[in-house]
N, C-alpha and C positions, 0 to 999 in steps of 0.2 A: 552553222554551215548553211551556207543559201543557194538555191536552187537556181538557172533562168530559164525563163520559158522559151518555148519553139512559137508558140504561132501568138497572136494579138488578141485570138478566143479567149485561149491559154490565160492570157495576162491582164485580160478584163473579167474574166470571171476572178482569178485570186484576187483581184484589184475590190470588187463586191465583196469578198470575203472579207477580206482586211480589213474593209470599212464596217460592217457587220461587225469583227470582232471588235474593232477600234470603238464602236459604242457599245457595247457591251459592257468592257472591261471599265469603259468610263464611269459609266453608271450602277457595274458592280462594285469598283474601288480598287480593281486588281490592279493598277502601277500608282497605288499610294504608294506613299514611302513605308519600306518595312521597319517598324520599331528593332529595337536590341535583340531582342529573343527570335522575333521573327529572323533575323540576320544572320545570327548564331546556329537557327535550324537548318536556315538555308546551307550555309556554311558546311556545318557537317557533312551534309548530303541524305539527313534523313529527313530533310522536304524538298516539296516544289521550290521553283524561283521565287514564288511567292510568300514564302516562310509560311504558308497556313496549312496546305495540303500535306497530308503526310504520305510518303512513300510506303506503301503496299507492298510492291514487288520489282523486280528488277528484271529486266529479257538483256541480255551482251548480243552482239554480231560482230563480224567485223564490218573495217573499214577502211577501202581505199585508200591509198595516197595520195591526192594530186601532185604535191611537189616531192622533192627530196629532203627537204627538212621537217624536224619534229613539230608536229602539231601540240599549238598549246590555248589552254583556256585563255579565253577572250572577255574578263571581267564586264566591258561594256554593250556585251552582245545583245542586242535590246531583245527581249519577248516581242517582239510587233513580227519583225526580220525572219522569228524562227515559224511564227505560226505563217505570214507569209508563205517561208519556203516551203513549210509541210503542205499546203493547200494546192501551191502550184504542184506540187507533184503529187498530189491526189487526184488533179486535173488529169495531166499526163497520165496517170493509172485510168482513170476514165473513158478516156479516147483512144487509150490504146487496151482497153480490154476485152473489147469484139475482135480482136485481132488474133489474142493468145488467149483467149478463155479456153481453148484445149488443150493447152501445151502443157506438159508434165516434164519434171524433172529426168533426164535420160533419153527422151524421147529423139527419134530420129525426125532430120527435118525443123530444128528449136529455129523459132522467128525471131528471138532476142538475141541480142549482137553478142552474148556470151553467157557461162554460167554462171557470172557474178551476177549480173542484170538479171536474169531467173532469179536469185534468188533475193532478189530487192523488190521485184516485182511481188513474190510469193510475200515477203516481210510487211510490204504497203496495203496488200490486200487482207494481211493477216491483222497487223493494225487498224485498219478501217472497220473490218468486224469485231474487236474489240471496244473499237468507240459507238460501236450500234447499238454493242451490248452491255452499255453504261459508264466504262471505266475511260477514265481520264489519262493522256497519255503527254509524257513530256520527255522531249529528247535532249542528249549530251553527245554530239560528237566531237566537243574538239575536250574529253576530258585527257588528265595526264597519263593514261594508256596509250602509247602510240598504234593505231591500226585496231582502233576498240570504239565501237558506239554504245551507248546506254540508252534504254526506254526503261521510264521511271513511269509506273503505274500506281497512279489512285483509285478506290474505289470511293464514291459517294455516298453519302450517307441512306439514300434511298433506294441503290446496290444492293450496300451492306443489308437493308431491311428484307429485300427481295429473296436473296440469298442463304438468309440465317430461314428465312420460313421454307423458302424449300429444299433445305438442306436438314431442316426439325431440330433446329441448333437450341439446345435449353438453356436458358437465359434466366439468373436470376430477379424475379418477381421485388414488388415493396412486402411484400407479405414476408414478415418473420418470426420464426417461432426459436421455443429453445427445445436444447436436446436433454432430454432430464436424464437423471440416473435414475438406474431401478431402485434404490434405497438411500435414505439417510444412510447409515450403514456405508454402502458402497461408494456412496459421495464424498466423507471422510475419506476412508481409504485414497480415492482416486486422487485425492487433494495434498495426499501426505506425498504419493510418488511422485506424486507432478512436483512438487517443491523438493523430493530427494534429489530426482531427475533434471530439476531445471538445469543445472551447469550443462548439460549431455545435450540440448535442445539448441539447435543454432538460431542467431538473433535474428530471426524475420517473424514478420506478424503472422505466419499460418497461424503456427499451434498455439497462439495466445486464444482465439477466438472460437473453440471447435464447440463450444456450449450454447453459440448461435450459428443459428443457420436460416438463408436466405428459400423459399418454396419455391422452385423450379419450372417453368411451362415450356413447351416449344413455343417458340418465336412467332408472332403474327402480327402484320403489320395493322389488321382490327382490333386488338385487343394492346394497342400500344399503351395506353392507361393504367396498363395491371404493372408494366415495367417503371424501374426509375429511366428516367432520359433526362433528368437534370443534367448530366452532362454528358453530350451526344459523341464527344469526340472520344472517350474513354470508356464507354458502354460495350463498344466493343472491343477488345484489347488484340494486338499487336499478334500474335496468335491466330483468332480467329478471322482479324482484315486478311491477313495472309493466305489461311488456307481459302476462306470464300475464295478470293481473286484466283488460287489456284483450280477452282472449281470451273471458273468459270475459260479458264484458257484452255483445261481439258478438252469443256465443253466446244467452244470455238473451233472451228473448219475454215479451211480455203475455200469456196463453192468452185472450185475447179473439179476437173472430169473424175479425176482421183482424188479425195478427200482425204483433206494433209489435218491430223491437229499438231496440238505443241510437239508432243514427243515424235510426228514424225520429224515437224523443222529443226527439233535439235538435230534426231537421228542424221538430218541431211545436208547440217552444218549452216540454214537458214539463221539458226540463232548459235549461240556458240554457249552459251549458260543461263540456266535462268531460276534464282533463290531468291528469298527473302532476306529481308537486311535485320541484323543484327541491334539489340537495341539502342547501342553506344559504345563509348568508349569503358574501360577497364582498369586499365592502367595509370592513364592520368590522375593525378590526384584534385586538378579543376573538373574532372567529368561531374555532369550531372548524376545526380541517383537514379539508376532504372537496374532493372531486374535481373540484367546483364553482370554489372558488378556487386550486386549481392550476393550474386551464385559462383560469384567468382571470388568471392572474401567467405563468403561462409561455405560454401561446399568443393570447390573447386581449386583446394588451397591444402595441402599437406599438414598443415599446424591443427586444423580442425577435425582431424581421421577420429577422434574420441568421440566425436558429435554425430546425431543421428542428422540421416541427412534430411533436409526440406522437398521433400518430396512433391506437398503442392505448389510449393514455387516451380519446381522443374518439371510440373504438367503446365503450369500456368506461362511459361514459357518455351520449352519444345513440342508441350502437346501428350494425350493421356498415351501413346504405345511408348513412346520414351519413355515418360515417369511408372511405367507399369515395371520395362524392365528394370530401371532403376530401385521400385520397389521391391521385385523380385531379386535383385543382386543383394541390394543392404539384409531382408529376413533371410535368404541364403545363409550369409556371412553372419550374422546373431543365429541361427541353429548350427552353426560349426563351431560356435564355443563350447557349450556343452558336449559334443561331438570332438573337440580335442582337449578336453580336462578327462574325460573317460578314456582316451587313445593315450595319453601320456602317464594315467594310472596305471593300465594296463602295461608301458613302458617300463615304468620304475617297478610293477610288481617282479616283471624278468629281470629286474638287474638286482633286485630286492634276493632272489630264488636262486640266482647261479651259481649261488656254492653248494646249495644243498639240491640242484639237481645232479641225481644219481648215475643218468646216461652221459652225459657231460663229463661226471665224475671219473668215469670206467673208463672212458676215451680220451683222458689226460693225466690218467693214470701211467705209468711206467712199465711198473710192475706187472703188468696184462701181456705185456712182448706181444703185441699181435700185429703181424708183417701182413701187407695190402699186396693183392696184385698188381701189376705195375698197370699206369692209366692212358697207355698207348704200347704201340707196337715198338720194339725194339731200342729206341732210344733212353724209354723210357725204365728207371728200375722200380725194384720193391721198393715198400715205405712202412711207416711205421704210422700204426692209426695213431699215437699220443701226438703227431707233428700235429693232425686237425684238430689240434683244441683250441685253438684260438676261434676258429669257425662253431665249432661245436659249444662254446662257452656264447659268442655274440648270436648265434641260432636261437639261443633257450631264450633270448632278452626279444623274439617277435615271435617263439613255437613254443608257447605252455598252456596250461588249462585255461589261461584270462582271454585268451583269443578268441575261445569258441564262443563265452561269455560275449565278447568287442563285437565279435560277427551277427550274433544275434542282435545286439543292442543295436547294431548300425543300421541292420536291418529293419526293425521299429522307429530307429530316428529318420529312413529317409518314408517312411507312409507318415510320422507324424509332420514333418515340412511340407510333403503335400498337401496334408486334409489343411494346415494354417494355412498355405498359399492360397487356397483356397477360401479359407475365412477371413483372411485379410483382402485376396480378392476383390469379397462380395461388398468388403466393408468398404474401401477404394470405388468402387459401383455407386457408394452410393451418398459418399459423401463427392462425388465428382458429375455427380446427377445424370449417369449412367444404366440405370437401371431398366430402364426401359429402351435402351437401345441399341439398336441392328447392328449387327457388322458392318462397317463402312468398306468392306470389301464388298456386300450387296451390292452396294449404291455406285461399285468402281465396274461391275458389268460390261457397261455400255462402253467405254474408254478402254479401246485396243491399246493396246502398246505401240510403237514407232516400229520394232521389228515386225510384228504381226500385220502392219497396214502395208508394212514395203513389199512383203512379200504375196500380199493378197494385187495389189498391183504390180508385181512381176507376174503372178499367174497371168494376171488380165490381158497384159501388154503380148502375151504369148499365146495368148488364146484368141485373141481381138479378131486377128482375121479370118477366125475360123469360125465365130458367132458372134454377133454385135451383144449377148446377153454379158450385162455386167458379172461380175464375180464378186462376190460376198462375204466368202470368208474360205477358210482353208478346210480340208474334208481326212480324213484318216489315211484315204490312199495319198494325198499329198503327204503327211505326214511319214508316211511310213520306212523311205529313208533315214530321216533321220531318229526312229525307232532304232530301223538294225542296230544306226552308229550309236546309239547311246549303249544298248546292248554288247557289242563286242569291246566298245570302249571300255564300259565297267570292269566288264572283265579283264580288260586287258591291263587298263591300272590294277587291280587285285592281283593280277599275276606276278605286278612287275613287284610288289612286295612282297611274297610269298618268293619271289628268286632274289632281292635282296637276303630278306633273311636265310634263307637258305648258303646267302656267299656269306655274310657273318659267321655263320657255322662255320664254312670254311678254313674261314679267318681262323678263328676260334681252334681249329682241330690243327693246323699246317702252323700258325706260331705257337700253341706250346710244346709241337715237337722238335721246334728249330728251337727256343729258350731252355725248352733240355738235352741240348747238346751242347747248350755252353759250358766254357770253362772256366764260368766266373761260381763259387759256390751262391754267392748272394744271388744273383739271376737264378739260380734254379732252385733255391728257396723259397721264391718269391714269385713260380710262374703262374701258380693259380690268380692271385689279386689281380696281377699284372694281365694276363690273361681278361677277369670276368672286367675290370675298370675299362678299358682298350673297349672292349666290344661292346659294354654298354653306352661308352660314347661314341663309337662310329653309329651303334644305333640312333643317337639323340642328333647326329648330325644329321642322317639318312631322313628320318622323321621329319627336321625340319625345312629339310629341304622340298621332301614330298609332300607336305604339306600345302606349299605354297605352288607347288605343281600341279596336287588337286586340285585346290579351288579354283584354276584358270580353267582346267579341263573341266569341271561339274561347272563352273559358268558358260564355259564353249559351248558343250554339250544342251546345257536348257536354250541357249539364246539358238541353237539351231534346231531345237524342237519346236520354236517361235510360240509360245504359248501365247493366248491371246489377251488375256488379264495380268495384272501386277500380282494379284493374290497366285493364279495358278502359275505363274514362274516364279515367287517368290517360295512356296510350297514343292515345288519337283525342284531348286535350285538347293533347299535345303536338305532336302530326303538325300541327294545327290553329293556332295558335298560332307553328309556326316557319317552317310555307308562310307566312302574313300576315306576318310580323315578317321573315323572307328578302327577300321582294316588297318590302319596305317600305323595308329598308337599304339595298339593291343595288339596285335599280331606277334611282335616278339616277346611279348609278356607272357601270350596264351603259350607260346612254343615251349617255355622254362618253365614255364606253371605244370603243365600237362603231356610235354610227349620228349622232352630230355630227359636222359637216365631211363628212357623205359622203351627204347628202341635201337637197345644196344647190345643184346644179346647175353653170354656168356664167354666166361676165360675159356680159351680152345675154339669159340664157337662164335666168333662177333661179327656184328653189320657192319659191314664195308658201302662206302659210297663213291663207287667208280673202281673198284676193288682195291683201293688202295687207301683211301680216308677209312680211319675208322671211326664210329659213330661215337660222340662224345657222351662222357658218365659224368655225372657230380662227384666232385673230389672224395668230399668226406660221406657218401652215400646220401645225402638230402639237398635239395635243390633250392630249397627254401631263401637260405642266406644269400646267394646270387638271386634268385626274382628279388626278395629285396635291396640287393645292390640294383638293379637294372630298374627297377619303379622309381625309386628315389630320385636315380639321377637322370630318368626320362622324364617324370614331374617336374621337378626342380627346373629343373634344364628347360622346361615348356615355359615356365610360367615365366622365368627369369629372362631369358633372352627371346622368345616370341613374344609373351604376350604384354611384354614390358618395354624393353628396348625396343622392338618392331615397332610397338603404338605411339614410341618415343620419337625414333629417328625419323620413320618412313612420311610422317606428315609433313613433318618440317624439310624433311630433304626436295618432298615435292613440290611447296612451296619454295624452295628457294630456286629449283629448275624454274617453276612458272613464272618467278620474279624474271630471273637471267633471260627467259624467252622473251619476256614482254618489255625489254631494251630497258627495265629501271634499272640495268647494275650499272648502267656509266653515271647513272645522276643521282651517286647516293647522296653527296653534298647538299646538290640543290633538294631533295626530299626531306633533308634536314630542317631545309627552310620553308618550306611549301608543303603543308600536309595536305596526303592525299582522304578525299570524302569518303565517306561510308559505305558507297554501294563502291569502290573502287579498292578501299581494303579488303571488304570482304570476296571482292574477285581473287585477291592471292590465296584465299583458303581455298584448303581439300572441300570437295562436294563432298556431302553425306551419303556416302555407300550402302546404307540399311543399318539393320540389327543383328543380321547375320551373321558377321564373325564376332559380337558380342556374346553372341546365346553360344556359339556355336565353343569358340573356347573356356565357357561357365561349364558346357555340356560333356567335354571332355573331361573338363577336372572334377565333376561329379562323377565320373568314371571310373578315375583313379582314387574317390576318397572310397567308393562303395563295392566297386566291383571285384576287389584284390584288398582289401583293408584286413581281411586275416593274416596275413603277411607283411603288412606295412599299416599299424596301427598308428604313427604317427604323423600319416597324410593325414586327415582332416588340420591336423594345429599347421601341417605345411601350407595348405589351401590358405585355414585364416588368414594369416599373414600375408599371404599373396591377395587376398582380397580384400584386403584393409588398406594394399595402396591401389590396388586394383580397380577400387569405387572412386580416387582423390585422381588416378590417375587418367579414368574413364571421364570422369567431369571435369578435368582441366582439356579434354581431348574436345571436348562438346562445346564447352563455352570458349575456349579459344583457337584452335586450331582448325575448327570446320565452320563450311557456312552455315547457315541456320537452316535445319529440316523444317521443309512444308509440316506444320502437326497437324497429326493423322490421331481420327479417333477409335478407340478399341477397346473393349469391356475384358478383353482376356491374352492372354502370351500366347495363343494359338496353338500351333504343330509340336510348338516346345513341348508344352506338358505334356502331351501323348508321350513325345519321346522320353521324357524325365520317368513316368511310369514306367515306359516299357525296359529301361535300364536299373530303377531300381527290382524291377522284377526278375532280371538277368542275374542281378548281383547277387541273388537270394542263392541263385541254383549255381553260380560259380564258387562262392565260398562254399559252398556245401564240399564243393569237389577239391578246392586249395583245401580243405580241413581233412576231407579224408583221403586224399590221394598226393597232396604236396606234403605235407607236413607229416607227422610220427607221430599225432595224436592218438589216431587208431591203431598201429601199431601196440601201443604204449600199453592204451585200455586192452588190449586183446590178451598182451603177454602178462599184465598184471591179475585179469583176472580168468583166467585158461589155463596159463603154462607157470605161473612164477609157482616156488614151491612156497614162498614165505608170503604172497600176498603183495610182495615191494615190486619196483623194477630193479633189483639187485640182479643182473645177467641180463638184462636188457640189449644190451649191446651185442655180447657172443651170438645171443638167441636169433637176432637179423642177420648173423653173417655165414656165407656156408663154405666148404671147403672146397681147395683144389687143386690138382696133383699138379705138379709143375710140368711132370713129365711130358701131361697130355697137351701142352702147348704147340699148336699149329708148325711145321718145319718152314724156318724163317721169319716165321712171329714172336718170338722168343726174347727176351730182354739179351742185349749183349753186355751187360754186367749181373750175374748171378751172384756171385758174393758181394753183395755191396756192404755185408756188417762183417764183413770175415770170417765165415764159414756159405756154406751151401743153403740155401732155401729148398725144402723138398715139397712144401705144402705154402700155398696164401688163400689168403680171406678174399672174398668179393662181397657185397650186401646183396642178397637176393635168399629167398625160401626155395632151396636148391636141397638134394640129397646128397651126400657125401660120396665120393670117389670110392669106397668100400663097402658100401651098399648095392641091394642086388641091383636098383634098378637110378645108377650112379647120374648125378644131375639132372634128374628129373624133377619138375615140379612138386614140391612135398606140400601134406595134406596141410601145412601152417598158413602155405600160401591161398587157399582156398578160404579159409577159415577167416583169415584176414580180408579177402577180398570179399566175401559175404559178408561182413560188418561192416564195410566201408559203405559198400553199394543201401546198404539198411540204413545207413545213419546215411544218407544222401538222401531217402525219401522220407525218411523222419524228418530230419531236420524241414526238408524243402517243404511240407507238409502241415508244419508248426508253424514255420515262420508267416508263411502262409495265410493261414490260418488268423496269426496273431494282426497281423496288416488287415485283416478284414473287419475283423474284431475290434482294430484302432477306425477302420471307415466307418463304422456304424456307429459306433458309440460319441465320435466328434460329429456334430452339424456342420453342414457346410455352410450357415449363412449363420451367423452369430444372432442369438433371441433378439437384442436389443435393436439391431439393425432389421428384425423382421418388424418388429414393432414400430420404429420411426418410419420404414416404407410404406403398414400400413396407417401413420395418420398420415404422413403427406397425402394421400389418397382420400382422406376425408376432409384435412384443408382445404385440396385443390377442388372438392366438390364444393364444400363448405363458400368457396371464392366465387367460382363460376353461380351458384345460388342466388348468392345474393347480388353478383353483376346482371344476372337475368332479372329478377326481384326489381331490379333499380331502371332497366329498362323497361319492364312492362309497366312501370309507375309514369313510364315518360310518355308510353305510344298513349294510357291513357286520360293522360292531361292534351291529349290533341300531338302525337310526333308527325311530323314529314313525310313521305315517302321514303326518300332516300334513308333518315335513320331506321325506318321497316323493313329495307332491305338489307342495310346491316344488321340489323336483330334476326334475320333470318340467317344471312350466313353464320353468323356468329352462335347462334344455336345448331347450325348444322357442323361445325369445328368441334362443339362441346359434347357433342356425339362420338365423336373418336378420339376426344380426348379423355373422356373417363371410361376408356377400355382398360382391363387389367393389366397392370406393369409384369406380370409373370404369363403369359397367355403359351408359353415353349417352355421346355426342359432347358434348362441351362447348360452352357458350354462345360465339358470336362466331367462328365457327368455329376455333373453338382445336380443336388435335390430339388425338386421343386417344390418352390414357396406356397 
């Protein structure tokens, strides 16, 4: 596309340019003919025109229309033409920049003929300081995006050097050592697994080489000798071009009145996207090899789920917080096997038991005749306890003595997954030459966000007239609106779930008194299942619809707190997000766990809601068997259709809008023929949204495998399974469907593990309470060793039930069928430690009920006590940083002296055989570098409270 000038200035200065570049390029060789490969790069689109430069990064805008027909590439478009036209209109930005050097976007009184030209104006001056600040820029407007321009950024190779040293990027060294094992002994051993293991190992070269390893330095362009640079263009790999260049656009500003960087010009539609390109093609079976379709053949591929994944391939291309949680998700899923072969023992032990449990026994006995009071108001009649056997037989197979066993053990397996996450961690630290390095959220400080700069210039813009003193950043009483709203908001989502559940209740109480008024016998056979199935899926629907309700509203909410770093809105966006979506899951779970069937009153005497609901009981007197119908199929139901189908359709559906937007559906034919390049594929993908609803639904379903797993012992083998396609389907998500995330560096999974601790620590104190207040464990122990005369639970059953005179039923609460077996009912059973209607002091609390609730309440602080206990017991005794690995950190630390040593040694041999000046003043700097480079790699406590080394 070419520019023309306005004045004759204009056209003699670009006219010096031209000529300037016209010898340039003559004498650098830039319009030689490009060989094969050069052509082929070009082609793709992952180089310059030049086929040499490689594409860094990519910035989108749009782009005007001049005519009415589609813009198309111009194969003969020369390079002279386009640097031409960028020059002239760098002129034009020149001449006209005393003019709007004040003018801000919104402003009243804008001197540019409109707000497209603002923001071309804002683009050319954004570009100009890009090229001040080393990085090379090459435009695409007539690509096959109608109404889309490209800047294809290089950075140079003296950038890149600039860059990695002040960014303290550790670059592997010529210096190599091996990693030894601590024993012959253990060297055998490791030898035999690694060759058990080989099939299980996917085919990339990490884990072949892990017995060598390259000595690590930070980056300096004085000390360039110590690194290989045999070959300059792959020294730094695709990766780290990337994030440097995004360093440096952070870095970059408009010097306009209001200081715009990148994220504000996204924010303000200046630029319209801007990622890194992907390393090639995938699919093709002519694509070259890169690291793209290896992650795509061996990890990112359904056939492969047997195989461990390659983990340093997927730092080595999205970057080490990707491949951490990736880390983190695969040992997740390898400690959930032994976590579901113990959960399905425990399984087959209750179905192994269920004939020779006794309470089971008595309750699908016949013979016992014991008539129920009816389990609503009038519609409702008597029943026979033998009908719940079915319930009371499938209870025993999730409510026997192996549970309490399950609950403990789960509770030791989630403190043992942490203390390894942690040893695996540190061992990741340091084979990724991390060890000695800051949070690069330190380093993200200084770099507002696009929301936090907008609104630091809306204060301004409002305050202007009232002080010329600039404004700087935002203050608490600015904040404090949107404090309230995050405040009444919380609440007010928490509420709206708390009255959902509260209308399931409803549901729940108003249809099984309309299914037992039918006149079908099978309907009213059947209104319990019917009944708990119904409402555990309106709950799973409710759920997931409030889910996705949440997170717009905990995204609203943090983006109008405007927090001023990526780390503190990624940190309050997560706290936010997992209170509402916590509330959201468990909320009906906790309701049936803990306060159904126990806020219901007595026959004669029951809670009404609105005086006219009465408050619902568990059928067969235990709640147990419904929480595990409502877990199962709220698990299930999460994993299957959220966290599966969701991650399935929603990317692809979005890309296909964005195709349909961007006018390619009329020219599917001609795309057939005409492939479009690489930074233009990868404009049809999703942007990368973060980590956050990655962690955030692993965070859940550790939830549901620990926090309720006394009742649902075979969640952990439901997890496995769901994350075994859960990892294949995470990494076909990553390598194909999204653009390529900036990699971000990171020693640990941050906020997560606070939260992961603070949830298995919950889980410890809610089984305590499922075991002694949901289930009939305690019951069990009480009456077997208190009340039973032979020692058995022989009467186990009679013993929970108390009596009740029909007579004393409420006038008008009364069943309207009393004979339902053909005769008269004069007495029914209810479950509750109640006294007998013939006693002097008739339904009162009897001393059984005390007796049992002090055992209950005692084995809650026992237990919660022990467990306790044992978890600390498990932190103490495992290290958090594995021997071996304290050992190789510290020889690196004596190599790296050992280096520096003898490059001093080799220097001062040189100053004295007579050096220069100039090398005297690099031996100084370079002695004053070596001073902060052999400072301690552990100098802090480590994240997570991990030990210090």
């Amino acid at each position: 596309m070419t520019e023309e000038a306005n004045s004759e200035p204009q056209q003699s200065s670009a006219s010096g340019s031209t000529q300037h570049f016209l010898r340039d390029v003559i004498f650098h060789g830039k319009f030689r003919a490009l060989n094969p490969e050069e052509s082929i790069n070009c082609y793709h689109g992952l180089f310059f025109q030049d086929g040499q430069r490689r594409v860094d990064y990519i910035l989108t805008y749009p782009v005007r229309k001049s005519g009415g027909g589609r813009s198309s590439r111009q194969s003969d478009h020369s390079l002279t033409e386009n640097f031409a036209s960028r020059t002239l209109g760098q002129s034009k930005q020149v001449q006209g920049a005393s003019t709007v050097a004040d003018v801000e976007m919104g402003c009243l009184g804008e001197t540019l003929n409109s707000q497209e030209d603002h923001k071309t104006f804002r683009r050319e001056e954004f570009e100009k300081n890009l090229k001040e600040m080393g990085l090379e820029l090459e435009k695409d407007e007539e690509a096959m995006i109608p109404g889309l321009g490209f800047v294809k950024i290089h950075a140079p190779w003296n950038v890149l050097c600039r860059e990695a040293e002040l960014m303290k990027l550790k670059m592997p060294t010529k210096k190599v050592y091996e990693v030894k094992q601590s024993s012959n002994f253990m060297k055998k051993i490791s030898s035999l697994v690694n060759k058990v293991l080989e099939p299980l190992h996917p085919n990339v070269e990490d884990h072949h080489s892990k017995n060598i390893k390259h000595l690590s330095h930070s980056f300096s362009r004085e000390k360039q000798h110590l690194f290989d640079l045999s070959d300059k263009d792959n020294f730094f790999d695709s990766k780290t071009r990337s994030s440097i260049v995004f360093e440096i656009l952070k870095r970059t500003k408009c010097k306009a009145k209001f200081s715009m960087g990148i994220t504000s010009l996204l924010g303000s539609g200046v630029y319209s996207a801007a990622y890194p390109l992907h390393d090639g093609a995938i699919e093709e079976e002519s694509a070259e090899p890169n690291d793209r379709k290896l992650l795509y053949e061996e990890w990112a591929n359904y056939s492969v789920f047997y195989k461990y994944q390659p983990i340093g391939l997927v730092r080595k291309y999205f970057g080490e917080k990707i491949g951490l949680y990736f880390a983190w998700l695969g040992l997740y899923t390898q400690m959930l096997i032994p976590a579901s072969l113990v959960g399905v023992i425990v399984f087959l032990y209750g179905c192994a038991t269920v004939d020779d449990n006794i309470p089971s026994m008595e309750i699908c006995d016949p013979k016992n005749n014991i008539t129920m009071c009816p389990l609503c108001d009038r519609v409702c009649s008597y029943w026979k306890l033998s009908t719940a056997c079915g319930t009371a037989r499938a209870g025993h197979l999730f409510d026997n003595p192996a549970t309490v066993f399950f609950s403990i053990f789960m509770a030791l397996w989630a403190a043992m997954f942490m203390e390894h996450w942690k040893r695996r961690q540190m061992r990741l630290n340091y084979e990724w030459d991390l060890t000695g390095f800051e949070d690069e959220e330190e380093a993200l400080k200084d770099h507002p966000r696009a929301e936090y700069e907008f609104r630091v210039m809306q204060k301004s813009l409002k305050k202007e007239k009232k002080s010329p003193q600039k404004v700087e950043k935002l203050t608490c009483r600015d904040r404090l609106p949107a404090y309230m709203t995050n405040i009444v908001m919380m609440l007010l989502m928490i509420g709206v779930t708390f009255a959902i559940v509260f209308g399931v209740i409803l549901y729940r109480i108003s249809t099984k008194a309309a299914l037992y008024m039918s006149s079908s016998p099978t309907t009213r056979s059947h209104v319990q299942l019917t009944v708990k199935t119904t409402a555990a899926i309106i709950n799973l629907v409710v759920i997931l619809i409030l889910d996705e309700v949440y997170g717009a509203v905990a995204r609203w909410l943090t983006v109008l707190e405007a927090p001023k770093t990526e780390k503190n809105f990624e940190e309050r966006l997560i706290f936010k997000t997992f209170i509402l979506k916590f509330v959201n899951a468990f909320t009906p779970i906790i309701y049936i766990a803990f306060f159904r069937g126990r806020l219901v009153g007595r026959p004669g005497r029951y809670l009404y809601v609105f005086e006219s609901y009465r408050m619902e009981e568990c059928s067969d007197g235990s709640c147990l068997m419904e929480l595990c119908i409502q877990l199962s199929i709220t698990m299930l139901g999460k994993q299957l259709i959220q966290n599966n189908l969701f991650e399935i359709g929603i990317p692809k559906l979005k890309k296909l809008i964005r195709y349909i937007q961007s006018e390619q559906g009329a020219f599917q034919e001609e795309e057939r023929q005409k492939k479009l390049r690489r930074y233009e594929t990868d404009h049809f993908l999703e942007p990368f949204g973060g980590l956050t609803p990655e962690y955030m639904e692993m965070i859940i379903q550790f939830g549901f495998v620990t926090l309720f797993v006394a009742s649902f012992p075979l969640a952990p083998l439901f997890a496995l399974l769901n994350n075994i396609i859960e990892i294949r389907l995470d990494a076909k998500k990553f390598v194909t469907e999204l653009r390529r995330p900036v990699a971000a560096r990171a020693k640990d999974i941050g906020i997560w593990y606070d939260i992961l601790r603070g949830v298995a620590k919950v889980a410890v104190v809610i089984n305590a309470f499922v075991i002694s207040f949901t289930s009939d464990f305690i019951p069990r122990m009480v009456y077997q060793y208190m009340y039973s005369p032979d020692g058995s639970l022989h009467g186990f059953v009679n013993h929970t039930l108390s009596y009740f005179n029909v007579s004393h039923f409420e006038h008008g609460k009364e069943t309207m069928d009393p004979m339902p077996y053909g005769y008269p009912i004069e007495v029914c059973r209810y479950k509750d430690y109640r006294e007998p209607p013939w006693s002097l002091t008739p339904y009162e609390i009897s001393k059984e009920f005390w007796a049992v609730l002090a055992v209950r309440l005692a084995f809650v602080i026992v237990f919660q006590n022990v467990v306790m206990l044992m978890n600390d017991i498990v932190d103490w005794l495992i290290p958090d940083i594995p021997k071996d690995i304290s050992q190789q950190i510290h020889k690196e630390k004596i190599l790296l002296v050992e280096l520096f040593m003898r490059q001093e040694q080799g220097m001062i041999n040189i100053l004295e055989r007579g050096g220069s000046s100039s090398m005297k003043e690099t031996y100084r700097r370079s002695n004053n570098n070596n001073n902060s480079t052999t400072a301690p790699l552990f100098s802090k406590e480590q994240p997570n409270g991990t030990k210090q080394f």
